[in-house]
Every structure is written in C-alpha cells, then in structure tokens.
C-alpha positions as CSV (number, residue, x, y, z in Angstrom):
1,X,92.7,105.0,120.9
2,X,94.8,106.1,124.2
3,X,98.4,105.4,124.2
4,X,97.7,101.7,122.6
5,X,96.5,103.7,119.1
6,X,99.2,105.9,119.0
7,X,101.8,102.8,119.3
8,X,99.8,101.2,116.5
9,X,99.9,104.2,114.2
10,X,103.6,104.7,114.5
11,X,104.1,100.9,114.3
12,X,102.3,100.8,111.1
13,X,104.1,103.8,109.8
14,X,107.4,102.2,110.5
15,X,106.8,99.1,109.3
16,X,105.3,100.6,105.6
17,X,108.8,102.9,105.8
18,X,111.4,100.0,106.7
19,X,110.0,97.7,104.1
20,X,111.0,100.2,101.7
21,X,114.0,101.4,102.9
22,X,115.9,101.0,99.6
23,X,113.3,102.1,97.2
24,X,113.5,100.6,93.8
25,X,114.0,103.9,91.6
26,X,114.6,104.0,88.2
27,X,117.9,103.5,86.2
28,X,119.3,106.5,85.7
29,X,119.2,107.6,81.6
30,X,116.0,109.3,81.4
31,X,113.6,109.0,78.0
32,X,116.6,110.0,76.2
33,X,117.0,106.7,75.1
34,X,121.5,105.2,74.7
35,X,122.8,102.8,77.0
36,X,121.1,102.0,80.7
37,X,118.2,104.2,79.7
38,X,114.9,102.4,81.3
39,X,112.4,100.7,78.9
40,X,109.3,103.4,78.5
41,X,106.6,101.1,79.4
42,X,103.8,104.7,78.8
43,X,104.4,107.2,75.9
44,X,101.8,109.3,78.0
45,X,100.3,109.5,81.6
46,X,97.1,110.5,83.3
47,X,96.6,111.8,86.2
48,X,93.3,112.4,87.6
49,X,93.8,113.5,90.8
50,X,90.5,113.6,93.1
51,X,90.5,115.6,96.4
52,X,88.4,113.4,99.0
53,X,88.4,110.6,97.4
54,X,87.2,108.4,100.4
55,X,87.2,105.0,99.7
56,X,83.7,105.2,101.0
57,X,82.9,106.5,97.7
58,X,83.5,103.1,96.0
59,X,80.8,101.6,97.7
60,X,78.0,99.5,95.2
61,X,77.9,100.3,91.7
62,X,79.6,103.7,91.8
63,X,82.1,105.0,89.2
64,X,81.4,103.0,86.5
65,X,83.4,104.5,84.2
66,X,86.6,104.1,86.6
67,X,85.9,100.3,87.1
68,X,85.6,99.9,82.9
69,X,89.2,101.5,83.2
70,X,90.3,99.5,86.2
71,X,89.8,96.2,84.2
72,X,93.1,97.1,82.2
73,X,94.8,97.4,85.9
74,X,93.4,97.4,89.3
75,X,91.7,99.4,92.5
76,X,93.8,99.6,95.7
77,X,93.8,101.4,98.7
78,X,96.2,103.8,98.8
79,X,97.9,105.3,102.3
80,X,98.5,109.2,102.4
81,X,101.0,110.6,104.9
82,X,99.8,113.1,108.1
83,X,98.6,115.4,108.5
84,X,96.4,114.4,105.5
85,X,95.7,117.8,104.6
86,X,95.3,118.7,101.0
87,X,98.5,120.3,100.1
88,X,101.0,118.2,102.5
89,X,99.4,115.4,100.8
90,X,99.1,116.2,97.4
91,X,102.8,117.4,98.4
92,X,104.0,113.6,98.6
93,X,102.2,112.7,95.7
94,X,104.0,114.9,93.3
95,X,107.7,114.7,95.1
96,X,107.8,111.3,96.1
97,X,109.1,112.5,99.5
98,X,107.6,112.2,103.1
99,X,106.7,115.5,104.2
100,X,109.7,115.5,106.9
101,X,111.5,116.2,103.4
102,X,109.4,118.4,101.1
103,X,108.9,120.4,104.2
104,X,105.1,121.3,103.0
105,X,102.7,121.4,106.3
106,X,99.5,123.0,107.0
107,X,98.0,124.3,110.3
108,X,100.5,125.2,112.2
109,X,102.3,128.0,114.1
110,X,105.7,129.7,112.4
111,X,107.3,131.2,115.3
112,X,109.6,133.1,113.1
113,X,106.5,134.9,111.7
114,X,104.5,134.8,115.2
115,X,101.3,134.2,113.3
116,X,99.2,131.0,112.3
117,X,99.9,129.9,108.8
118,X,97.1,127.5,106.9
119,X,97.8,125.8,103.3
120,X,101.1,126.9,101.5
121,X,102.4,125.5,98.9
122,X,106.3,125.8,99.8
123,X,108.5,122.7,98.2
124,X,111.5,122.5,99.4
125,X,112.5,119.1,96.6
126,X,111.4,118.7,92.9
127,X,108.4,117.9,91.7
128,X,107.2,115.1,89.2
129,X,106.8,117.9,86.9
130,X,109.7,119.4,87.3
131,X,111.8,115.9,86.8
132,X,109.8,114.7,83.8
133,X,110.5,118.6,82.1
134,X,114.6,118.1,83.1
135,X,114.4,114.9,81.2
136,X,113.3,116.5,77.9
137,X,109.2,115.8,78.5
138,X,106.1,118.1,78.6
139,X,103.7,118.3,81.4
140,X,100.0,119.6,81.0
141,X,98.5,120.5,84.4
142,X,94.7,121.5,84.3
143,X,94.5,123.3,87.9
144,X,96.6,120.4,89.7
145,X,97.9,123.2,91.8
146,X,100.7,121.6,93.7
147,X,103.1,121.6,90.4
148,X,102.2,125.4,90.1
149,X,105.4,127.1,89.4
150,X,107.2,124.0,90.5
151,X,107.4,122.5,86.4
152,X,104.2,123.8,85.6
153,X,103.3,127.9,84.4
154,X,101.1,129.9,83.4
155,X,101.6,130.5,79.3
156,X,104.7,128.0,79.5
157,X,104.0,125.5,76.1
158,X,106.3,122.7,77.9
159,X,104.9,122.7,81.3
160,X,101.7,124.7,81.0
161,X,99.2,125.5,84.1
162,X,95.7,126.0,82.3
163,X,93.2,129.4,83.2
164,X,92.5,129.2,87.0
165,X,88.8,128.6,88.3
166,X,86.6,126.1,86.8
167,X,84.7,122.6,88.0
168,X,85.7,119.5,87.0
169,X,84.2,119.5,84.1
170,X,86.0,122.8,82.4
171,X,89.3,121.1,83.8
172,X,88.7,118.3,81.9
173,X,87.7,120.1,78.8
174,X,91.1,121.9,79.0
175,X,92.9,118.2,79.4
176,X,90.6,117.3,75.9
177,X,91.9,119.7,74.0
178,X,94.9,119.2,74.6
179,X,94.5,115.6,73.5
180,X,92.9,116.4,70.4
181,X,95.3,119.6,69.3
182,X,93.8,122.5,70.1
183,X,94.5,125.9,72.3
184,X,93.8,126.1,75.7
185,X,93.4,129.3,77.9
186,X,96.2,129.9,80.4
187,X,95.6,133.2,82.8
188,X,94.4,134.8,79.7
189,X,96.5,133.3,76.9
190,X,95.7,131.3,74.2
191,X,98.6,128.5,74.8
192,X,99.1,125.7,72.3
193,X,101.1,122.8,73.3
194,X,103.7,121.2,71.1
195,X,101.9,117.4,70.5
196,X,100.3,115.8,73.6
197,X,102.5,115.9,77.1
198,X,103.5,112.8,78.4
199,X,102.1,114.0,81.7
200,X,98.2,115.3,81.8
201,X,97.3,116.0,84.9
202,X,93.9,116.9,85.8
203,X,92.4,118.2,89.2
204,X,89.2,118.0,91.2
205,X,87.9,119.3,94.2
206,X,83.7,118.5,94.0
207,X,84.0,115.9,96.8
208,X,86.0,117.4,98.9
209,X,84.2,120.4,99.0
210,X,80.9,118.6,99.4
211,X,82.4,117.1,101.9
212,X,83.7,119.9,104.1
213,X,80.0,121.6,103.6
214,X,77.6,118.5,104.7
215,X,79.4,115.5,105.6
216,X,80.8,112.3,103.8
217,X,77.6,111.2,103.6
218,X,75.9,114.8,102.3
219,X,72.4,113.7,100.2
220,X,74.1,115.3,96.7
221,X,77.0,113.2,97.1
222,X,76.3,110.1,94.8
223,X,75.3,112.8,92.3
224,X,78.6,114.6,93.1
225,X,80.6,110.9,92.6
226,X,78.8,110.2,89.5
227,X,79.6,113.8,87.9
228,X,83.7,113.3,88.7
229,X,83.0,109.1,87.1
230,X,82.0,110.7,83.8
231,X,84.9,113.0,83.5
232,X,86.8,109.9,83.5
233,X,85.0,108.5,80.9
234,X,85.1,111.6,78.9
235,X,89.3,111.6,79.4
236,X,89.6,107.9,78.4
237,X,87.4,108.5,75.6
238,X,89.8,111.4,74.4
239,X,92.6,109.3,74.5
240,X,91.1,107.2,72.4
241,X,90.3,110.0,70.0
242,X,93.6,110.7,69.9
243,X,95.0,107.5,69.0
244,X,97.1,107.2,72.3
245,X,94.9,104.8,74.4
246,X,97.2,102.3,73.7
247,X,100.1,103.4,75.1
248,X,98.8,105.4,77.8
249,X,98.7,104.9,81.5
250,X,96.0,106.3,84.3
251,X,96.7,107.0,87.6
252,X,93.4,107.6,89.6
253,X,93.8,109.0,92.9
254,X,92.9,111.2,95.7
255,X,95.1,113.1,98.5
256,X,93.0,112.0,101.5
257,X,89.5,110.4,102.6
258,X,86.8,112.3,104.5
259,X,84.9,112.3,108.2
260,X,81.9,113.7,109.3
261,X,81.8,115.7,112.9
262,X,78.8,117.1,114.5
263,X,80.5,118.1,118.1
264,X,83.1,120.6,119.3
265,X,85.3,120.8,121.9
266,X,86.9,124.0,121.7
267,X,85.6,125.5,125.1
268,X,86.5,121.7,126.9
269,X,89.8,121.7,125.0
270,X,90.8,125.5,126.5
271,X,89.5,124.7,130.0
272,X,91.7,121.5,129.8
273,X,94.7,123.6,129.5
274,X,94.1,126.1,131.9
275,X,93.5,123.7,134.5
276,X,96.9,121.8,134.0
277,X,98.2,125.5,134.8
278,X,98.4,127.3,131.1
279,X,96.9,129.7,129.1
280,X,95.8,128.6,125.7
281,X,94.0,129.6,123.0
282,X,92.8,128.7,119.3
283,X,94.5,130.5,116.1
284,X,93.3,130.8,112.5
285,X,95.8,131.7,109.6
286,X,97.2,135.0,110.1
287,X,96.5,135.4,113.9
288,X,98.8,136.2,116.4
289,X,99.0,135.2,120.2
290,X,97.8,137.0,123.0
291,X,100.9,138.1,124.9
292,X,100.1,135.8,127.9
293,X,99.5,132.9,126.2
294,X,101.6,129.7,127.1
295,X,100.4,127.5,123.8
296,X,98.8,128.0,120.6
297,X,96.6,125.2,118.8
298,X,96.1,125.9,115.0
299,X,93.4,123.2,113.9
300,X,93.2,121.4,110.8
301,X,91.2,118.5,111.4
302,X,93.7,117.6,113.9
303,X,95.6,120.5,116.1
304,X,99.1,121.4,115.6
305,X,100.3,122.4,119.4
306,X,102.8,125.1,120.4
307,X,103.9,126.8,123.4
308,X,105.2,130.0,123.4
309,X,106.3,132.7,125.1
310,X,107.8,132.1,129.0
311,X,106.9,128.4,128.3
312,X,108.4,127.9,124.7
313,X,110.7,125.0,124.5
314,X,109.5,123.7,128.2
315,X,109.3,119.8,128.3
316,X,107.7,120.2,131.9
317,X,104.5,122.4,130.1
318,X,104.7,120.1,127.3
319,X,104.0,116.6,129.3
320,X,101.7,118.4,131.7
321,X,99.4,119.4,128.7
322,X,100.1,116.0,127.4
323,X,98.6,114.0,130.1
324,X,95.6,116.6,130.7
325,X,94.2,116.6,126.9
326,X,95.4,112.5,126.5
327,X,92.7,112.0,129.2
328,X,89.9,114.2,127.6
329,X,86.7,111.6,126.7
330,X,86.9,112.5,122.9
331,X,90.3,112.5,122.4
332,X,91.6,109.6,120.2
333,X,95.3,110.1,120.0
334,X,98.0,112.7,121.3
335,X,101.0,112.6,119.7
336,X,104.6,114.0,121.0
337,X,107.4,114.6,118.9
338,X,109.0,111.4,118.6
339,X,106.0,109.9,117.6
340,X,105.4,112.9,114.8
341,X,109.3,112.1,113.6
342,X,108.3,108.2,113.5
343,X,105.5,109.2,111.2
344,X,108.0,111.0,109.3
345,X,105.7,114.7,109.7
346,X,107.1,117.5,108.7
347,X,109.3,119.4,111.4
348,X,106.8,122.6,111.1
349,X,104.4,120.7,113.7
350,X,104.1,121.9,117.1
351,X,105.3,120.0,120.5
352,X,102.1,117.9,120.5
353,X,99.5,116.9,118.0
354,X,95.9,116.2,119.2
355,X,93.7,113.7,117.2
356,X,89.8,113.8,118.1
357,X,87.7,111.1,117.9
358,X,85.8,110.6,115.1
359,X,82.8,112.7,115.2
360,X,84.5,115.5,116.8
361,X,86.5,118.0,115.8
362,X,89.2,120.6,118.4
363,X,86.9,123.8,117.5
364,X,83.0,124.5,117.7
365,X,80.3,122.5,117.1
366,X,79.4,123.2,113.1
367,X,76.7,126.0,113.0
368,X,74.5,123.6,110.7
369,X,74.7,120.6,112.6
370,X,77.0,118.9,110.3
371,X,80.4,118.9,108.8
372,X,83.1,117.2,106.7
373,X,86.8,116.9,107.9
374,X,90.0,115.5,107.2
375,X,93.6,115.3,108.7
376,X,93.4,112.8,111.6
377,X,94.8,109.5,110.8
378,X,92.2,107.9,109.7
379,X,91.6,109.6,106.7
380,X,94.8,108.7,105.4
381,X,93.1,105.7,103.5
382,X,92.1,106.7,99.7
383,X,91.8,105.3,96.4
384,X,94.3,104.6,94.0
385,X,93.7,103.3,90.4
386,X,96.4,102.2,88.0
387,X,95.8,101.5,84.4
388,X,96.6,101.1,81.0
389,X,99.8,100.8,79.1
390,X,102.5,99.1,81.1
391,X,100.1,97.9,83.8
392,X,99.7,94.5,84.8
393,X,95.8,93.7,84.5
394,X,94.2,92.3,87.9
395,X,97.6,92.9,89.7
396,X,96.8,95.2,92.4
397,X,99.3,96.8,94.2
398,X,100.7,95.9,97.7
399,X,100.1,98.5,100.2
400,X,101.1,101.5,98.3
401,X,101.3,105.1,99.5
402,X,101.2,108.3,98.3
403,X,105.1,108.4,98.6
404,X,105.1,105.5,95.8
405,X,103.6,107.3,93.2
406,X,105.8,109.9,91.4
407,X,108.3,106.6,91.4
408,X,106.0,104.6,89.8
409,X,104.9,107.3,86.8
410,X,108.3,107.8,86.0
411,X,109.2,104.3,85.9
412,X,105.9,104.1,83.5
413,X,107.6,107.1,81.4
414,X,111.2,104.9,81.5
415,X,112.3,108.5,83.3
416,X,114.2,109.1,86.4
417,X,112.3,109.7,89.4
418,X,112.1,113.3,91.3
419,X,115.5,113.6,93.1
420,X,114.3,113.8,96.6
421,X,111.7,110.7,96.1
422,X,112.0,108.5,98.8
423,X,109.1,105.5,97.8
424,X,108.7,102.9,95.8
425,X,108.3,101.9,92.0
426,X,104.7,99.4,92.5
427,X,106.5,96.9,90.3
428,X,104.2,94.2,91.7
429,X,101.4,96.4,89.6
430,X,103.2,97.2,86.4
431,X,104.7,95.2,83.7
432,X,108.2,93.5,83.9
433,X,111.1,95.4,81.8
C-alpha cells in the first residue's frame, strides 16, 4: 500500500462523505413534544460502548448475549474516522462530527506549547449529552469519559458521571442501579437520579487493554470477550427489571479495532531521515525537541510528523522526507496534507503522517515479543449493534460510521441532533416515522 493505497483510502473516505453530504438530521422540536416535534421512536437508550471492539472478536459463537439482542435489530460493521485513536474516536461518536470539526486529536506535536501532547479530551462542538440535556433529558454516564464535563458531572442528578475506576463489571453495576432506582457513587457522593435517563451510557476498556498488552490474539482474550458478552446480558436483563425493555434501544459499539506488531523500526525510521538530509527524532507526551532538530514524530499507532525549527513550514523538507520514508520496506502508507484534509483529520496533525505495515509499529520492537496497536487505517473497522425499540429487526445498516451515530440516537429519542453533527440518521436500520 504505496501511493495506490493511499489513493484508495482517500477515495473511500470521500465517497462515504459525499454520499452524505446533506445528512438527514432530525426535525427540529426536540422531546418537548407541539407542532414539528419528531416522533420518539425510544423512551430510553443504551449505550455500551466497547474500546477494541475488533470485529475479529465476533468470530464463531462469541457474544452470545449480544447476538440474542441483535435478533431485535442487526450487527454491522461500523467505520471509525483516523487516527483511530481512542479519544478522537470516541470523539466522533458522541459529536456526530469529523474530527476536522471537534478538533480532538492525539499524538501529535503543539507547536504553540513546543512539547508532544498524547490523549486530551478538548471538544471544541457539543456532545450527545450535552444536546439530549438542552432538550429537557437526563444522561447517565458510567465512566464513558468522553462526555465528562461535556453534559455529564460528577454529583450532577441530570447528567451524572458515576465514581471513577472500576472494570466493566462495577460500571455496569452502576448502570443497574440506576435502572432499578437506587443511589450510585459519584467521586464520593451518593447521587440519586430523578427516574431512569433516557441516555445510559456505559464504558469498557478490558479488550483494549488486553489488546495493547499481548496482541489481538492474546490467550485470555476469549475469556476477556465473554466477560464484556455477560455484562450485556446483565444490562438487558435490567431493563427488563425495570419494565422499560420495550421501549428501549441498544447501541453496541466500539471506537476502533486492534493489530498485533512484533517489529520496530524506530532506529530505520531516524536513519531514513537523516540520510534525506534532516535531523529527526521520536517524542512521547510532554517532551520537547532537541534544539537541532528538523522534524518531530509523535507515534500513536501511526506517526504524526512535524518539522520544526529552521525547517518548519518548508515544503522542500517536507517532500524530501516524504519520498525517503514512502520507500522504507514496511511502510504502508504516507500521507501529506491534502490527503489528511480528504480524510477529514483533524488540523492538529503534522506535515506527514506515516502508516506501517501491519506487524510493525514506528518505535521499538515490544520488549515481550508482542504487542497490540491501533490507529493506522485499518483498524478503523469495528462493530456496531443496533437494537430494540424503534429498530427495524434484520435491517442492518448501510455502511455506517462513527459520525452516524449521535444522529441516529437522537432521532431514536425524537431529539435534535448535536449542533455540530455532520452524519447521518441510519434510517435504513430504524423504523419509519
């Protein structure tokens, strides 16, 4: 995947963007009810949002609980946006927007700051949380950490962010008792909710960091999937307790997919550099450049490239180092800027982008022979699951993206999407008004 990959991956970008251009929203009105308001298809929504989900993780008999769920809707494969990195992703999925506009980005190099920056969670549009609380509704967040602060609090009874920490399995207890009436912690307070949300949104991150620490394939995996599948059943089950399973829709999904790497190129990657006539070097968070360094790479499963100091803003540097690391044997994909504004990336990204093959990752070889990593292109692919009241059983939706889904749970609420949203209601996937 040379220049006829990167071609591709724009292309297919473009094409998912264009065909939405005008994206259905909802009519304005809110749940308010009166005249124009939409038809509330969902009293309640839940959101079970998975970290690594790789579709991988589907494969054989796994998840039982999710498939018994999916026969009241359907599995699809969802597309993320890039970099698929956790919070840029999970970014999209609670805005709506393409990270060009919620401006959230990870890896990279702030020049205003002179230092490497990793994860943030910096919005610069509204959240699903924040539009569904405008429009008179609650939201219930156990840990999903992206609507922190952004419609969600700690001790706030109408948009409340449960006691940090936990596995999945105390973040689903939280959700529970929510359902069935009762107090929850929140950074130390006992917080009790006025009737059930019409947004639960719960968060996991088992697989992902599995994932990260041995491999998609790591040997506790299955065991891993199988712990996350009965949480599911235990929140369906809830519902049902509650006497809302009815009229409530699921949304089951993850922010990205995962790879496995056992090579480095760090040392080949630096060496490239230098002999195309410029210093380089590797950043974490928080470091600075050397003073004689012509370009910084800040890797998160892909590396976010940009050159400073005497050769900041120098398009001759920029298509030297291009051409050098394009040709580099494990190099999948190099991406300029026109290409990153085609992919609709956020602006925060450096001159170039460098995608390794699969296998390899821009640093060191992992100390244990084996790691798990994300944010190349090809772990844009995860699974989505839509459920439940106001979905259309066995209709699965048509190439939908992370972009698509705060559209979609608002129009299942009959509310007004996020302001900033820029996808799609999946009207294909839910039923007719």
């Amino acid at each position: 995947m040379k220049a006829t990959g990167v071609l591709s991956l724009v292309a297919a970008v473009a094409m998912a963007t264009s065909a939405v251009a005008a994206p259905a929203a909802a009519t304005p009105g809110g749940s308010g009810g009166g005249s124009g308001s939409p038809s509330v298809l969902a009293d309640h929504v839940v959101l079970i949002a998975l970290d690594g989900f790789d579709p991988h993780y589907l494969a054989g008999n796994a998840m039982p609980n999710l498939r018994a769920l999916a026969k009241r809707g359907a599995i699809s494969e969802s597309t993320g946006v890039m970099t698929s990195i956790t919070n840029p992703s999970w970014s999209s999925i609670a805005t709506g927007a393409w990270p060009e506009t919620h401006d959230n980005a990870a890896y990279f190099f702030d020049p205003a700051t002179g230092k490497a920056v990793g994860q943030q969670r910096d919005l610069a549009v509204p959240t699903i949380a924040e539009s569904i609380r405008d429009q008179g509704g609650a939201v219930l967040s156990s840990q999903w950490f992206i609507v922190q602060n952004h419609g969600t609090a700690f001790g706030d009874p109408q948009g409340l962010y449960t006691q940090p920490g936990g596995d999945c399995a105390r973040r689903t207890d939280d959700a529970v008792a929510v359902l069935e009436g009762r107090p929850v912690m929140s950074a130390g307070m006992s917080v009790q909710m006025a009737g059930i949300p019409e947004l639960l949104a719960v968060y996991c991150d088992r697989l992902d960091a599995l994932g990260h620490a041995d491999g998609k394939d790591a040997s506790d995996m299955p065991a891993a999937i199988a712990e996350v599948d009965e949480q599911i059943g235990r929140l369906v089950q809830a519902t049902k307790d509650a006497g809302i399973f009815g009229r409530t829709a699921f949304v089951v999904t993850g922010d990205h997919g995962m790879e496995t790497f056992t090579q480095g190129m760090r040392d080949e990657l630096l060496s490239t550099i230098t002999g195309a006539g410029y210093q380089a070097e590797l950043l974490t968070a928080g470091q600075s450049p050397r003073p004689d360094t012509d370009a910084v790479i800040v890797v998160g499963g892909v590396g976010s490239l940009h050159l400073v100091g005497e050769a900041a803003g120098d398009p001759v540097a920029a298509a030297a180092i291009e051409t050098a690391v394009a040709a580099m044997p494990h190099v999948a994909a190099v991406y300029d800027e026109a290409d990153q504004q085609a992919m609709r990336m956020s602006a925060k990204y450096g001159e170039l982008v460098i995608e390794p093959e699969e296998g390899w990752s821009l640093g060191g070889t992992p100390s244990d022979g084996v790691s798990g990593v994300h944010g190349v292109s090809r772990t844009m692919q995860t699974v989505l699951v839509l459920a439940g009241s106001g979905v259309r059983p066995h209709h699965v939706a048509q190439a939908p993206r992370h972009v698509d889904i705060a559209p979609t749970v608002s129009a299942l609420l009959g509310m007004d999407p996020p302001a900033a949203a820029e996808g799609r209601v999946l009207n294909e996937a839910i039923r007719r008004r």
